[in-house]
N, C-alpha and C positions, 0 to 999 in steps of 0.2 A: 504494500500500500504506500501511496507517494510517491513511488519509481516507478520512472516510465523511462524509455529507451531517448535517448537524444534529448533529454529534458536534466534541468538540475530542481532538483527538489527539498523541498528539509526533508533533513535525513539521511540524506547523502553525503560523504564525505567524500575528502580525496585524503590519501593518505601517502606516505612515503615509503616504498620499497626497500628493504634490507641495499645497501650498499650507494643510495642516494638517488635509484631513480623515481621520481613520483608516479605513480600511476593509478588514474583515477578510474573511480569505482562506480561512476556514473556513467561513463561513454558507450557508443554504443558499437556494434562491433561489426566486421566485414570479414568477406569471404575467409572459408578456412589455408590456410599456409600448406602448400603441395612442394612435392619437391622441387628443386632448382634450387637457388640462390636463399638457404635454409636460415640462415644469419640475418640477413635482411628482412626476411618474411616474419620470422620470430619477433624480430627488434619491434616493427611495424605492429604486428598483433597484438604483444603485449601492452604496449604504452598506445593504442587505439581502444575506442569502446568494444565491449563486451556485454553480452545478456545478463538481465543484471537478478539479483535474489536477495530480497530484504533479508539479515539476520537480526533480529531481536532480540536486545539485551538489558534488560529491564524496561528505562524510560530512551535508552538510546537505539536509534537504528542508525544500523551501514549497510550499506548495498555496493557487494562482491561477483563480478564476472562467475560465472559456472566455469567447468577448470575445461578448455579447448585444447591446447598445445598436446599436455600430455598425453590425451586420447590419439595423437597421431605421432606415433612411435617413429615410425619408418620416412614420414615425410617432415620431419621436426626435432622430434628429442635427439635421435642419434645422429641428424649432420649435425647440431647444434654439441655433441658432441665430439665430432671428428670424423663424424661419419664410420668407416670403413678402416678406422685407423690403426695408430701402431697397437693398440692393447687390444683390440677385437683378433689383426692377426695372430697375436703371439699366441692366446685361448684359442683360435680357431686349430693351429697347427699343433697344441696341447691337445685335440680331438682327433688328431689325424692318427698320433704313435700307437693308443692301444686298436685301435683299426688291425695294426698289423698281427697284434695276438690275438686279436677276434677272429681274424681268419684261422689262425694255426688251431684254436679249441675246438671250433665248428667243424672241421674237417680232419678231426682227431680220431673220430672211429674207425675211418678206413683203414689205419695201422694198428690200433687198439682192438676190434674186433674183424680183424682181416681171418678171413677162414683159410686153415694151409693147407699144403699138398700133404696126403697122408700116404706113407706106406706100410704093409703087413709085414712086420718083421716075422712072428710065428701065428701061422695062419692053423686053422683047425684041419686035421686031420693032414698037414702039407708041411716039407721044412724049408720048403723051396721061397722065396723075398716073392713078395708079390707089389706091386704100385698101383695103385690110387688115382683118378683124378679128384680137385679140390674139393669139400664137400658143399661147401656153402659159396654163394656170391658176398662180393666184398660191397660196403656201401658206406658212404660218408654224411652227415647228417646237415652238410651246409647244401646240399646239391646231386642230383639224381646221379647213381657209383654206376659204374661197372656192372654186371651184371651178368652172372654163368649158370649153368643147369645147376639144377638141383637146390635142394632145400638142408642140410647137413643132414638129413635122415638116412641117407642110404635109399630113399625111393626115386624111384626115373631113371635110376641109370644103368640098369641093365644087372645081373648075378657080379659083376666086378665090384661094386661097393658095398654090395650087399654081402661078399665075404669078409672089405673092409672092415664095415663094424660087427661082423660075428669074429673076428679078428681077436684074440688071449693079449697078442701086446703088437703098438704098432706107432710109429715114428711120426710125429707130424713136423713138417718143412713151411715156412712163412715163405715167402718171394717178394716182402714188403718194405723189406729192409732190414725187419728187425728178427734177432733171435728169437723171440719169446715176445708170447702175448698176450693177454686173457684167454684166448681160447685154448692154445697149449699148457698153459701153466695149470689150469685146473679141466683141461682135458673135455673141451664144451662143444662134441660132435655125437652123430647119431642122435641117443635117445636124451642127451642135454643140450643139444642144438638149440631148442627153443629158447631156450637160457642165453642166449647169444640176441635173441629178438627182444628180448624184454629190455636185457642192456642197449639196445639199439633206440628202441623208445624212449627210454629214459631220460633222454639230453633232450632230445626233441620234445617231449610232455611236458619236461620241467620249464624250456624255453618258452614252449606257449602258455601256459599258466604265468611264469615270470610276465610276460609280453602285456598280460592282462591287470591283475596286480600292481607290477611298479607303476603301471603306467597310469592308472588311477592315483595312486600314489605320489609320483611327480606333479601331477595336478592340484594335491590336497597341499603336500608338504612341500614342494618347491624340489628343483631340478638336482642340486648341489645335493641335497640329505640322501636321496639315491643313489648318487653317482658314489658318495665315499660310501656308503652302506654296501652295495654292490662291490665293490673294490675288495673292503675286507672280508666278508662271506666270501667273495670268491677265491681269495688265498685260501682262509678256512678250508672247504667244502673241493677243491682243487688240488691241493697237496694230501689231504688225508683219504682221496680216489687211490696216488699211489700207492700208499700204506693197508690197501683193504686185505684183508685175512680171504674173503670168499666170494664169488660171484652177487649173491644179494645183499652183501653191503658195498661193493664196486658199484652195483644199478641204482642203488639207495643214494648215494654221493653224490652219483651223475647228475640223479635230476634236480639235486640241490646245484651242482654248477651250471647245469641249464636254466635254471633259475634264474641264479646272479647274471650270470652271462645275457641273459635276454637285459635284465636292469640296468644292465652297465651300456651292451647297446645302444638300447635306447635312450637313455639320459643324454650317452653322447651324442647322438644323431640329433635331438632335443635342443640342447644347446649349442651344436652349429649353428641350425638352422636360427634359432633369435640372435645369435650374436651379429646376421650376414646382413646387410642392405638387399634389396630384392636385385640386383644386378649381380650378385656375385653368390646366391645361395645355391643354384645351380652346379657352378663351377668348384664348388669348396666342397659339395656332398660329391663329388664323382671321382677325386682326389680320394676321399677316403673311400670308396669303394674300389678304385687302383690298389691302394693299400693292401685290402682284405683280399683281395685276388692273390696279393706278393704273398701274403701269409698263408693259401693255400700253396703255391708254386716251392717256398717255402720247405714246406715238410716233409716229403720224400728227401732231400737233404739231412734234415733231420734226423730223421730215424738210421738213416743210416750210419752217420756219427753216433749215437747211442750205440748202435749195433757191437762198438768193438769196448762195452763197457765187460768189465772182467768178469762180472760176477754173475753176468748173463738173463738177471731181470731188466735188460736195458728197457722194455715197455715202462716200467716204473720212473726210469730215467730218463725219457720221454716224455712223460708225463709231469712228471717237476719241471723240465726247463720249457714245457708252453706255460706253466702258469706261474714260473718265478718272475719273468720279465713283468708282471701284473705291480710287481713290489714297488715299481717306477713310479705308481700313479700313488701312494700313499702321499706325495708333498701336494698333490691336487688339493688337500683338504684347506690348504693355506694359499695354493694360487689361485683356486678356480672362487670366484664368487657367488652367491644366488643370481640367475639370470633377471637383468634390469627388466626385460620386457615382460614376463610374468611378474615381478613386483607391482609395476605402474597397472598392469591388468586386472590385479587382486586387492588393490589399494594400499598396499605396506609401502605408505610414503614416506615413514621414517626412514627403514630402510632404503627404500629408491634414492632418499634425498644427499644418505654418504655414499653410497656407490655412484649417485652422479659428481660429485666432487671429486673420487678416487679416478676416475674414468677419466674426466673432463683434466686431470691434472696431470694425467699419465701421457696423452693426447695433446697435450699443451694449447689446449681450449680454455677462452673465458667466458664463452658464452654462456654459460651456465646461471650465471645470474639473472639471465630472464625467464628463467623458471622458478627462480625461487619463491616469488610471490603465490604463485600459482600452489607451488607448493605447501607454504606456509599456513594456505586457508585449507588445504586439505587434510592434515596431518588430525586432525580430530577422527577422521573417518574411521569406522574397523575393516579389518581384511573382508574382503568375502570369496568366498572356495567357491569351486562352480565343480558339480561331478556330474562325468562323464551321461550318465542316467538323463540328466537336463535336456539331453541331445533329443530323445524322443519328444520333445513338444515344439522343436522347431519345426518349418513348412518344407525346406528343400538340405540342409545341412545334412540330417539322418539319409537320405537319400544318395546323396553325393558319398558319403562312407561309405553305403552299404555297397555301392556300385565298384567301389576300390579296392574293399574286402575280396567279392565275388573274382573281382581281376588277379588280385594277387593269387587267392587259392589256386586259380584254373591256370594262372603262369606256371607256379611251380608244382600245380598236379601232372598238369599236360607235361614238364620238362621229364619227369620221368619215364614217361613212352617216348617221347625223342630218345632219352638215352640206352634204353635197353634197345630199341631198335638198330641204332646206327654197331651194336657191340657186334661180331662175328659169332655164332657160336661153336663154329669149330677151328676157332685159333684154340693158339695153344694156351694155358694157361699164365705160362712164363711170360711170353708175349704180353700178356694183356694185364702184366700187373702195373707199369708206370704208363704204356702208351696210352690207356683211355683213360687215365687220371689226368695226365697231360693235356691232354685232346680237351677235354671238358672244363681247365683251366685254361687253355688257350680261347674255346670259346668264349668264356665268361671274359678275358681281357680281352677280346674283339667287341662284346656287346658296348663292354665300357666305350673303345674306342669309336662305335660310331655312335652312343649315345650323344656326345657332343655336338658333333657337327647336325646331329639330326632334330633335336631340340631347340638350337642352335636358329635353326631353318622353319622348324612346322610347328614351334613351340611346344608346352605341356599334351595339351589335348591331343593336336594333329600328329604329333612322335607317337604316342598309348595307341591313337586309333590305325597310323599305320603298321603299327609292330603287330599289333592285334590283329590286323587283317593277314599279314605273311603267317602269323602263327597258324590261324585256320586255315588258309590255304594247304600249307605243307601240310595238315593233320590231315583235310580231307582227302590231302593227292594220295598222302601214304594210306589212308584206308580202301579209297575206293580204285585209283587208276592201274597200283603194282600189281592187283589180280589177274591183271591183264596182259601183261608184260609175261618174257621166258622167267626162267630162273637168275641168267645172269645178268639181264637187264634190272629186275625187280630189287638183286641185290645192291647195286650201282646205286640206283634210283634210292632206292630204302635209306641208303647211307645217306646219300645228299638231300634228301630232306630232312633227315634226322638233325642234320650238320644246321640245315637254313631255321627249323625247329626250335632247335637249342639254343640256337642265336636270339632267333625273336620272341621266347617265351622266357629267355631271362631277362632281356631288356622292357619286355611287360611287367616282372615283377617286379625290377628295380625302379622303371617309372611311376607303376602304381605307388611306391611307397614315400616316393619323395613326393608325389602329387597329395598325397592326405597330410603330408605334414605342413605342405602349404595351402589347404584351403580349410584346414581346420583353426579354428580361433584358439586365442594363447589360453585361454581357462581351462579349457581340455582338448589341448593338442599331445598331450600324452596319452592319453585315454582313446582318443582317435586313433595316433599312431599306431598305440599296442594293438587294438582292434586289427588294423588288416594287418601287423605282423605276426599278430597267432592265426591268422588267413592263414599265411604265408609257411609257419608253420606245419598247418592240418596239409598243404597240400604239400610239404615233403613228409610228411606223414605217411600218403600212401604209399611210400616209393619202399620204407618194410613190413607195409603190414601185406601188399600183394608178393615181394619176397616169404614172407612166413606162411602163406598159399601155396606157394611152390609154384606163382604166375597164372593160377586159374584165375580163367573173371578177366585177362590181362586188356582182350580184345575189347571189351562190354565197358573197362576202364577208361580205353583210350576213346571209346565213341562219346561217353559221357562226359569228357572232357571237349570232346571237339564241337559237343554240341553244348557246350559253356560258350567255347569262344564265340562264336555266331551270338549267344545270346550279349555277350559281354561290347561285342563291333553297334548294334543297336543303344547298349546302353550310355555307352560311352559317347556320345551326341549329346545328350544332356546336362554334363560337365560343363563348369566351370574354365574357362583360361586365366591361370596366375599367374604370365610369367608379366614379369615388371608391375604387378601389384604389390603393393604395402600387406604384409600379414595380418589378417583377421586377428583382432583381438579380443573382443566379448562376443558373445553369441548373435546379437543384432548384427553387428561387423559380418559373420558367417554367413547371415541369411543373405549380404547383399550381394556375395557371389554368387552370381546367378549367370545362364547359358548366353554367350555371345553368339549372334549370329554367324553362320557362317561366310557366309557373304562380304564381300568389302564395301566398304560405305556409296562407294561410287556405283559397284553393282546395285544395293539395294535400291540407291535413286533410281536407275535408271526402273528398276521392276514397281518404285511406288508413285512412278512417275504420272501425271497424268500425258494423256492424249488428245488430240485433237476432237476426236467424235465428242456428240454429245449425250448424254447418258440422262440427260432429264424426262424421255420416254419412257425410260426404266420404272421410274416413280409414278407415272401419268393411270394411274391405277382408276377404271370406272367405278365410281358411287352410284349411279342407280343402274342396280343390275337386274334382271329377276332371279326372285328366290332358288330356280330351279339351274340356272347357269352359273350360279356363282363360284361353285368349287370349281368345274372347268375351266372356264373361264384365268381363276386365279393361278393352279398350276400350269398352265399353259403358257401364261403370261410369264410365271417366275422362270418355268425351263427357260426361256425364249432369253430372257431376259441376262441370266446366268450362263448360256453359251454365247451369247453378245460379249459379253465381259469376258468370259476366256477369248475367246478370239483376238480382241484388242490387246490382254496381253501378253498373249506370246508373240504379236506384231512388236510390242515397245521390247520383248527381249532380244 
């Protein structure tokens, strides 16, 4: 009451801003400050009027601007901090290092539960050496494995394995590098094979629950308290895998570091993305995904240096040095700070208010003082948490998830029929222990390499919708066209779309994931993320539960998958384009992402263009009609009248 906009009223005061600039509490205000020239637009806004809101304090009133600046993080706070500067790089490239042992953990079961060549030292009723092919397929939990007959039971392959395990005593050989593994050490073939599946699950159940969990969690309690929570658990829960006595406390362990490992993830990938300006979030997650690719490429290395440890548990010794490099991140607790942009989203402006001074100072920025008034009237507020749950009452946000969910699972369900398809299955086993582990880390670091150029070029949407159109291609040609083909064609063929496959349904998973982390709003951008990363999860999921089948169902697999992608090519239309958007910060901020046309503005003119004809005929509708002509009459009129209209405009395109 009293205050009105462009009016000075009693009651109004002007008052003087911490460090001497005045800045009155009557004015009134103009457009909001977008990016460019972030210093001058700040300067401007702050000491211009503002919408104004009586406070009441006993017999005195003042009338204070509503807080504008901070609600625009990416076009404001942070060039008005440095932008993109030295302290966002130095935190950014502090997100890049463990990247590298995230890869090595993920892709640890392939030498941990690599199933070996077995042979019949004394066979039943024979004293004669008998040899084995391996019993089980090998498979990695970051990425659809290698893939050989049989299931370790001894069924499928004929009376030769089947005397294997009726075998009294019999030799098993790894080809993975290492001496000794889980499976040899406690002997986990034939009728404890299954025992091999459950440990296979365990990283990956523990990671999708992790996925789900932290990432609510980062939402409630902030990015920082996960990240070092995850750090230590995962030393915990990591080194004491080594030391397990038995099979079900080695599975036990796992999915407690599947856990952390999902936490630690995602917090980092979490905090890239708010630390980056929308020009460089892009280019900083794909870096760390080069990373993770190194730290599969990595490991075969690895093990094989373990291999000549003396005392012949090198697996164990494997095993401590992926997760000792983890001890590097313990000084994170004292460099890494709470992320600014969830503070200013959740209202901890005390806290926002020294981390922009810390920032601004590291930066060698002063701008910061024109936020501090802003500040100042805010610091009464309480936090407020937004959980994940909230999501269901918005109109298009839940949609948009659910759509990146549905992509991710089907990237990485679909990737494991590309990969068992492209494997031979009468190579030899020797053969095929580092060349398809290779082959499948070489694809993953081609997907990276044209992920750039190709987002680059068609943006977020247009890169997802073309990678997703070659994924169902190659799924449909390999189901329906090779029946058609000889033998040696079919195998050719098989392979090279397994190869084009694997290409483009990793680059659909890795798009899907960085696309939800930018069009989810910072209140529950974890909560989002972890969502389609336990997608992401279930659909390497099935890659052992159709191993622990023994590949029945394999076909019926790969259809239901190819008919995801089809459904996922229509979904994907609907979406959003983020690139060179500001990230959504409250849930309103989410709704306004909303589907761009696809069309270019010049095209659209031209299609809502008018015409020369005149169309006032159209309307010229008869009032007195009789009773008995009226409905004829009227659709007659509307056909006529709505093929007139189409006609003229497919003249104006």
């Amino acid at each position: 009451p009293g205050c009105e906009r462009g009016r000075r009223r009693p009651g109004c005061e002007s008052r003087a801003a911490p460090g001497g600039h005045g800045v009155d509490r009557y004015e009134t205000g103009g457009p909001l400050p977008g990016e460019g020239d972030a210093k001058t637009l700040i300067h401007q806004t702050t000491h211009r009027p503002g919408p104004l809101q009586p406070l009441m304090d006993g017999s005195r009133r003042s009338c204070r601007p509503a807080p504008r600046l901070l609600q625009h993080i990416d076009g404001c706070v942070l060039p008005a901090l440095g932008g993109f500067g030295k302290h966002q790089k130095q935190l950014v490239v502090l997100t890049w290092i463990p990247a590298l042992f995230i890869g090595c953990s993920q892709f640890s079961d392939y030498f941990l539960l690599a199933q070996p060549h077995g042979t019949c030292v004394q066979p039943l009723g024979n004293d004669s050496n008998w040899t084995g092919s391996p019993l089980q397929p090998e498979w990695t939990s970051g990425a659809a494995a290698p893939q050989l007959k049989g299931n370790g039971t001894g069924e499928g392959f004929g009376d030769g394995n089947g005397m294997l395990c009726a075998c009294e005593e019999r030799r098993l050989e790894l080809q993975t590098g290492l001496t000794q593994n889980v499976v040899t050490k406690w002997n986990l073939v034939c009728d404890s094979a299954w025992k091999v599946h459950i440990a296979k699950f365990s990283l990956l159940v523990g990671s999708i629950f992790g996925y789900l969990v932290m990432g609510v969690m980062a939402d409630w309690f902030g990015r920082h308290p996960v990240l070092i929570l995850s750090v230590l658990f995962m030393l915990v829960f990591g080194l004491s895998v080594a030391f397990s006595v038995n099979v079900t406390m080695f599975s036990t362990l796992r999915f407690f570091e599947g856990f952390c490992l999902a936490g630690l993830a995602l917090s980092l990938y979490v905090l890239r993305i708010e630390l980056c300006l929308p020009g460089w979030r892009f280019s900083m997650t794909m870096v760390a995904s080069f990373l993770k690719v190194g730290g599969q490429l990595l490991m075969p290395a690895a093990a094989a240096l373990c291999r000549y440890w003396p005392n012949g548990d090198d697996w164990q010794v494997l095993q401590i040095a992926i997760i000792s490099p983890f001890v590097l991140m313990l000084p994170y607790v004292w460099i890494f700070q709470e992320s600014l942009r969830w503070l200013l989203a959740t209202q901890h402006y005390k806290r926002s208010k020294a981390m922009m001074l810390r920032i601004a100072r590291k930066n060698q920025e002063v701008c910061v003082s024109c936020f501090l008034p802003e500040l100042e009237q805010e610091l009464h507020r309480k936090p407020q948490r937004t959980c994940i749950v909230k999501m269901m009452s918005t109109r298009n946000l839940w949609k948009n998830i659910v759509v990146l969910c549905v992509n991710s699972l089907t990237g990485y369900g679909i990737h494991h029929c590309f990969a068992r398809s492209m494997l031979d299955p009468e190579a030899q086993p020797t053969a095929l222990c580092h060349a398809d582990y290779y082959t499948m880390a070489g694809i993953a670091l081609a997907t990276c390499l044209a992920l750039c150029p190709a987002v680059g070029l068609m943006g977020r949407r247009g890169g997802l919708l073309a990678f997703m159109i070659i994924t169902a291609l190659a799924s449909l040609l390999q189901l329906g066209l090779l029946n058609l083909l000889r033998d040696t064609l079919n195998r050719k063929f098989s392979v090279a779309f397994s190869v084009i496959g694997m290409f483009s349904s990793h680059a659909v998973s890795t798009l899907s994931i960085f696309f939800c982390a930018e069009i989810t709003p910072t209140v529950i951008r974890g909560g989002g993320l972890g969502l389609v990363l336990a997608s992401a999860g279930f659909g390497m999921l099935t890659a052992p539960i159709m191993e622990l089948h023994n590949q029945k169902g394999y076909f019926l697999h790969h259809v239901i998958f190819a008919c995801c992608t089809l459904l996922c090519i229509i979904c994907l239309l609907l979406l959003p384009e983020p690139r060179g958007q500001p990230l959504p910060e409250s849930l309103a901020d989410g709704e306004t992402f909303t589907r761009r046309p696809l069309l270019h503005p010049g095209e659209q003119h031209l299609l809502l263009a008018k015409c020369d004809r005149d169309y006032s005929r159209v309307h010229d509708t008869p009032l007195h009609l009789t009773a008995t002509g009226v409905s004829d009459v009227i659709s007659l009129h509307l056909i006529s009248s709505f093929a007139l209209i189409m006609k003229d405009t497919i003249k104006c395109l």
